[in-house]
C-alpha positions in Angstrom: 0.0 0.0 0.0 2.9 2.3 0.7 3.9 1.6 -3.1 0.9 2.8 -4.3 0.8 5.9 -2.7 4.4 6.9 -3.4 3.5 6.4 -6.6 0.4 8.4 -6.6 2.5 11.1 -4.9 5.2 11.0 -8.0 2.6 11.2 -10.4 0.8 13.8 -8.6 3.9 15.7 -8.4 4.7 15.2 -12.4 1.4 16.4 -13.6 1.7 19.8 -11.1 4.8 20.7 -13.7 3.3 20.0 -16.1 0.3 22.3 -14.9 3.0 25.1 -14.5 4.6 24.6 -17.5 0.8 24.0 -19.6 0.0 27.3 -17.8 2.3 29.3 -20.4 1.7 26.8 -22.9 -1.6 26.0 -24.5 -1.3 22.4 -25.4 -3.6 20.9 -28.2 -2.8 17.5 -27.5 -3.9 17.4 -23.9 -0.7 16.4 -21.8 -2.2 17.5 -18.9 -5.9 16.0 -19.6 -4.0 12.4 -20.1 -2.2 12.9 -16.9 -5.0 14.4 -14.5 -7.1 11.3 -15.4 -4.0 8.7 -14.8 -3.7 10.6 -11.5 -7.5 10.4 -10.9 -7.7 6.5 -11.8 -4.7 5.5 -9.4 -6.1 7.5 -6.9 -9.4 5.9 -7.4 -9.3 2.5 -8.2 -10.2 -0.2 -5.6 -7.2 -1.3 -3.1 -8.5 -5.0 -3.1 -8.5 -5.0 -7.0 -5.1 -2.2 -8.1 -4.2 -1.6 -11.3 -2.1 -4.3 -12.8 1.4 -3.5 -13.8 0.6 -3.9 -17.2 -1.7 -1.8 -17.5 0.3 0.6 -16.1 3.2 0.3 -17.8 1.0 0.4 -21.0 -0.9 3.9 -20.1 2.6 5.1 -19.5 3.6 4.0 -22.9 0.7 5.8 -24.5 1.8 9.2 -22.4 5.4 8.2 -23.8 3.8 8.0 -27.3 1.9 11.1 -26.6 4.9 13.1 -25.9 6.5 12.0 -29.1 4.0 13.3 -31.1 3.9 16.8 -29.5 7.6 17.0 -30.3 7.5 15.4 -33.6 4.5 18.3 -34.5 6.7 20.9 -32.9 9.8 20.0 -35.0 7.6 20.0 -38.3 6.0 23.4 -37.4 9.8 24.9 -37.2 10.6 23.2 -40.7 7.4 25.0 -41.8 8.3 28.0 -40.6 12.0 27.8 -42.2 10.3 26.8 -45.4 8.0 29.8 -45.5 10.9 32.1 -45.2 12.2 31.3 -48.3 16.4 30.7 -49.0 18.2 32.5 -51.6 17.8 29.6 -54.4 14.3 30.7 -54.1 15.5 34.6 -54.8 17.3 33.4 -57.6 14.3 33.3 -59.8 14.5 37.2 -59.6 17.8 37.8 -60.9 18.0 39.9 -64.3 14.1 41.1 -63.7 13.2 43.9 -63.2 11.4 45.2 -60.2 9.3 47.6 -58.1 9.4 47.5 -54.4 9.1 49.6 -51.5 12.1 50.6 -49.5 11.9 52.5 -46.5 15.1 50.7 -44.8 18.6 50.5 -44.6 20.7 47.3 -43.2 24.0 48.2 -41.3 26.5 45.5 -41.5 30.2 45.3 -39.8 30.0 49.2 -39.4 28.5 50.0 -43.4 25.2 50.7 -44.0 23.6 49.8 -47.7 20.2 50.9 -48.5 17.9 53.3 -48.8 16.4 55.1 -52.1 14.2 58.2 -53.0 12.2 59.9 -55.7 11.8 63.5 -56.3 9.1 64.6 -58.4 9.8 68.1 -58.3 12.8 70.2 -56.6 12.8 70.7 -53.3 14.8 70.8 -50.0 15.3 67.3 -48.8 16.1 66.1 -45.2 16.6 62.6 -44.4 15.7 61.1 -40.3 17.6 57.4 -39.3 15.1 55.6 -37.2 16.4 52.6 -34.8 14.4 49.9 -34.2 12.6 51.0 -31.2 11.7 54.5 -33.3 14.3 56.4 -31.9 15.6 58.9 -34.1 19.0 58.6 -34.3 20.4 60.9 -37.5 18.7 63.8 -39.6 20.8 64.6 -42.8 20.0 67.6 -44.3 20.4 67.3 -47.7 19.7 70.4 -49.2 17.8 71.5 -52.6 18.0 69.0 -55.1 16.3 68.6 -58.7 13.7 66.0 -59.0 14.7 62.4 -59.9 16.3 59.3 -57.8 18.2 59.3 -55.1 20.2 56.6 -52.7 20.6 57.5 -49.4 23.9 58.6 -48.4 24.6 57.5 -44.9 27.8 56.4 -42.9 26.1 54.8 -40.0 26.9 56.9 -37.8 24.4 58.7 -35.3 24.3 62.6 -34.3 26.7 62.5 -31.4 29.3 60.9 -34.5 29.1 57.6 -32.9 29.4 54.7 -34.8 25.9 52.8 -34.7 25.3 49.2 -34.0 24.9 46.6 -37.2 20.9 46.0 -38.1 18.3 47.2 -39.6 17.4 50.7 -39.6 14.6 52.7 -40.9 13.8 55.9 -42.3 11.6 58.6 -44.0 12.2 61.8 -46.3 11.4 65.0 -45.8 10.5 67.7 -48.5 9.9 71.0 -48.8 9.0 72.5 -51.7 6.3 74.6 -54.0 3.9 72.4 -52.9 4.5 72.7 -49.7 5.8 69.7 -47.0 5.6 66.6 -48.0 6.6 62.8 -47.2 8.9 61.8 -50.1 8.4 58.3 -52.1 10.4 55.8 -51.2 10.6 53.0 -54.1 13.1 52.0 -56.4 12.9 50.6 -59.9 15.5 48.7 -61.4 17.0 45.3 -62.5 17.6 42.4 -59.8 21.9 42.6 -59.7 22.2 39.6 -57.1 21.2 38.6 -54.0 22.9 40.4 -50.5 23.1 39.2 -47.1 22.5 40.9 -43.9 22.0 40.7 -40.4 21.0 36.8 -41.0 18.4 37.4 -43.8 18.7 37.7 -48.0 18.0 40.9 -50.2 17.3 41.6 -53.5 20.4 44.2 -54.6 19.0 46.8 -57.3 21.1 50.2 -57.7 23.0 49.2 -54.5 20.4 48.9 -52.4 18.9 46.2 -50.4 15.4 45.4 -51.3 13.3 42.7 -48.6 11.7 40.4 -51.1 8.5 41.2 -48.9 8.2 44.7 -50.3 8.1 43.9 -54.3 5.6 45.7 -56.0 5.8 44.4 -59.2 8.2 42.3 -61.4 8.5 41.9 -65.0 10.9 40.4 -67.7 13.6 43.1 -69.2 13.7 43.7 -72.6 16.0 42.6 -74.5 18.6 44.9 -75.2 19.7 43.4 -78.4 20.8 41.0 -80.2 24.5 40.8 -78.3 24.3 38.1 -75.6 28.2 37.4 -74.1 30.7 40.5 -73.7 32.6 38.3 -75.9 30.4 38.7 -79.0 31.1 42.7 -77.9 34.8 42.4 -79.2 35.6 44.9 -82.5 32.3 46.3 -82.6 31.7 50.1 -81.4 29.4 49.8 -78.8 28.6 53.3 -76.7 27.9 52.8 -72.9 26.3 54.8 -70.3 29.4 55.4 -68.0 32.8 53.6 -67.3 34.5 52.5 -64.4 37.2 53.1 -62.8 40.2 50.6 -62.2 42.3 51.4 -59.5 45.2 49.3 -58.1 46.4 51.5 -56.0 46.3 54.5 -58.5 43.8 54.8 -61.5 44.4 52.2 -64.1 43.8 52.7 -67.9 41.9 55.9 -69.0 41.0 57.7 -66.2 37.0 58.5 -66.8 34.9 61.2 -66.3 32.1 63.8 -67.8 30.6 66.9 -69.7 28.3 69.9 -68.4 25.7 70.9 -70.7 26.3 74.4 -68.6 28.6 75.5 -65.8 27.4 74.4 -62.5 28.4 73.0 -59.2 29.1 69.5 -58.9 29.4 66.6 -56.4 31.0 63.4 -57.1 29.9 60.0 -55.5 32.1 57.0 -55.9 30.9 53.4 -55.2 32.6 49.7 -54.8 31.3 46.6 -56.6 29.0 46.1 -53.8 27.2 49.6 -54.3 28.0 50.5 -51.1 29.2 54.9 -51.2 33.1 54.7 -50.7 33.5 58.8 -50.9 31.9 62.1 -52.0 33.8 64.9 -53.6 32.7 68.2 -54.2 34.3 69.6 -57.2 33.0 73.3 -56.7 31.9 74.8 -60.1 32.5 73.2 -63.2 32.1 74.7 -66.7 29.9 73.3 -69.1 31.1 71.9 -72.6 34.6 70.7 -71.2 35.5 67.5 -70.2 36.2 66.8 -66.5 38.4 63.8 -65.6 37.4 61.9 -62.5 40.4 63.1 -59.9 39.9 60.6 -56.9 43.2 59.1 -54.8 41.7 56.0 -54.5 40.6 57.0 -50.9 37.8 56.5 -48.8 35.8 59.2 -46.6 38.2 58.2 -43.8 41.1 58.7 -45.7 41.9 54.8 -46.0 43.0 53.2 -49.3 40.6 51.0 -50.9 41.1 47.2 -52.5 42.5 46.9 -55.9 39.3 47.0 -58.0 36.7 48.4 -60.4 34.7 51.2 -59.1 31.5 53.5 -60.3 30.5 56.8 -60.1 27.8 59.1 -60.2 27.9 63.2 -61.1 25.4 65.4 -59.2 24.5 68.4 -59.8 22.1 71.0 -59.3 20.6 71.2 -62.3 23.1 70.8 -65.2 22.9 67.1 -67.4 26.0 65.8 -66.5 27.3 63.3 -69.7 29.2 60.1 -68.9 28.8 58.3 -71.8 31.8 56.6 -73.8 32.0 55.4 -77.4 34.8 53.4 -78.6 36.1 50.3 -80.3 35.7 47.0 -77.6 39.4 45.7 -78.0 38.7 42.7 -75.7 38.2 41.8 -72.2 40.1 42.5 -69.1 38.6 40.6 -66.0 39.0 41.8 -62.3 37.8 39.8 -59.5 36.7 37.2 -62.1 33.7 40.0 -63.6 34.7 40.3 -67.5 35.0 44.2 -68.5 34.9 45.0 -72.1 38.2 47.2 -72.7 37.5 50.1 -75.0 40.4 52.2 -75.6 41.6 51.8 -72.3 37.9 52.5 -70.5 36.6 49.4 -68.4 32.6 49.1 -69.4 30.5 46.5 -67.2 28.6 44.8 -70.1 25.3 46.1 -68.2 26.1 49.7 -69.0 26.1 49.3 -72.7 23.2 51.1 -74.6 23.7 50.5 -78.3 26.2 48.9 -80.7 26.8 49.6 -84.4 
């Protein structure tokens, strides 16, 4: 008789944690139901005629069984879950489409922070507010009066003390002020699926250097052709023209050092990117006459005055309202790969095989 009610005491005791634990943790297979009424029959039952140890040992088996199947629906609700959020095989499907999507974030990553686009539909003064993840403003970049068009957002992580900020994601809005009055900027971007980024533990779509959350696609649609060229090797001894060169630096500039024309004199900024799209330096040039051509005069430097990797870098031309021209035309003499990415070579410009826009 002691035996019995030691064991109705253990019993007892299991089916209390459980009650703690069931207490946090709705349970849809009923644990605690099964146990309550094994408790409730051994507590019960008649002492001239106890349960037989079979029968025990069998009810126990069926809470054992019992146990396994909460675990087993567990695991398969976690491989659901992992399923659900996708992998980048799945992302692959979007490369060389083009895409709409809403951005209104940008991912900090070991100390760099990528993202972030805007669209100006008229001129206006701009100001830019960094947003944490609690909603904490953390940075407002004024960035003056600028013409309408597109826009990346030009940030180096840093908050308004000047202290570097911690890697994750970050959010944030634009600002506008202009004829119209105030007004909350769009923040899309349009443009063709480069390849597929990681940060902070999750994938991105990368169009124009800047992180796009597959969540946020708008809409997606087959480019057109652009012709009938389909390897940069069918490119070699044709003219081609292209929209802009890059620059190849290996610890000075390599080649034919790029640059633009000014349709009129005006001041000018220069932005300079890596592979990656990530804003490596800006320049201001001061005023710049129009109808000359300008040479790209960068040191290979970033914005803190380090050297950058061996490489082939872009750049943009801003201005405040003058059409800035970086187009080349030449013969494509062949190929010169860095970092394994084929560049046509034509006359000593580097030209992506994305930038060109017609061939004769």
């Amino acid at each position: 008789m002691t035996t019995s009610v030691n064991g109705n005491t253990a019993l007892s005791n299991l089916a209390s944690g459980y009650q703690v634990r069931e207490d946090k943790e709705k349970d849809p297979l009923g644990r605690e139901a099964f146990l309550t009424m094994l408790v409730a029959q051994l507590q019960n039952q008649d002492p001239l005629n106890p349960m037989e140890g079979t029968d025990f040992t069998a009810q126990l088996a069926q809470f054992s069984q019992l146990e396994a199947t909460f675990n087993t629906n567990k695991t398969l609700e976690e491989m659901l879950k992992v399923m659900q959020a996708g992998s980048s095989k799945d992302l692959e499907a979007y490369m060389g489409k083009e895409i709409l999507a809403e951005v209104d974030s940008i991912e900090v990553s070991q100390g760099k922070a990528v993202g972030g686009f805007y669209t100006l539909e008229e001129t206006a003064s701009v100001t830019i507010n960094i947003y944490n993840e609690k909603g904490e403003q953390v940075r407002t970049i004024p960035m003056g009066q600028q013409e309408a068009g597109s826009y990346p957002v030009s940030w180096d992580a840093r908050d308004s003390g000047d202290r570097q900020v911690l890697d994750g994601s970050y959010r944030y809005d634009v600002i506008a002020v202009g004829p119209g009055g105030i007004s909350r900027v769009q923040t899309t971007v349009e443009g063709t699926v480069e390849g597929i980024l990681y940060a902070n533990g999750k994938a991105y779509l990368q169009v124009r250097g800047t992180f796009v959350d597959p969540a946020s696609l708008l809409k997606v649609w087959e480019k057109e052709a652009a012709g009938p060229v389909i390897s940069p090797m069918e490119y070699i001894g044709r003219e081609v023209t292209a929209e802009t060169a890059g620059i190849d630096f290996d610890g000075k500039i390599l080649g034919t050092v790029p640059g633009y024309t000014l349709d009129r004199e005006d001041e000018v900024l220069i932005e300079i990117y890596d592979s990656h799209g990530n804003l490596v330096k800006s320049m201001y040039e001061g005023t710049r006459k129009g109808g000359e051509f300008h040479e790209i005069s960068w040191d290979g430097k970033n914005t803190y005055g380090t050297t950058v990797d061996p490489g082939v870098y872009s750049y943009r031309v801003l201005t405040k309202g003058a059409v800035a021209d970086t187009r080349v035309t030449g013969d494509v003499t062949g190929l010169v790969y860095r970092n394994g990415i084929p560049y046509l070579n034509m006359d000593g410009h580097l030209v992506a095989s994305g930038a060109v826009r017609s061939v004769s």
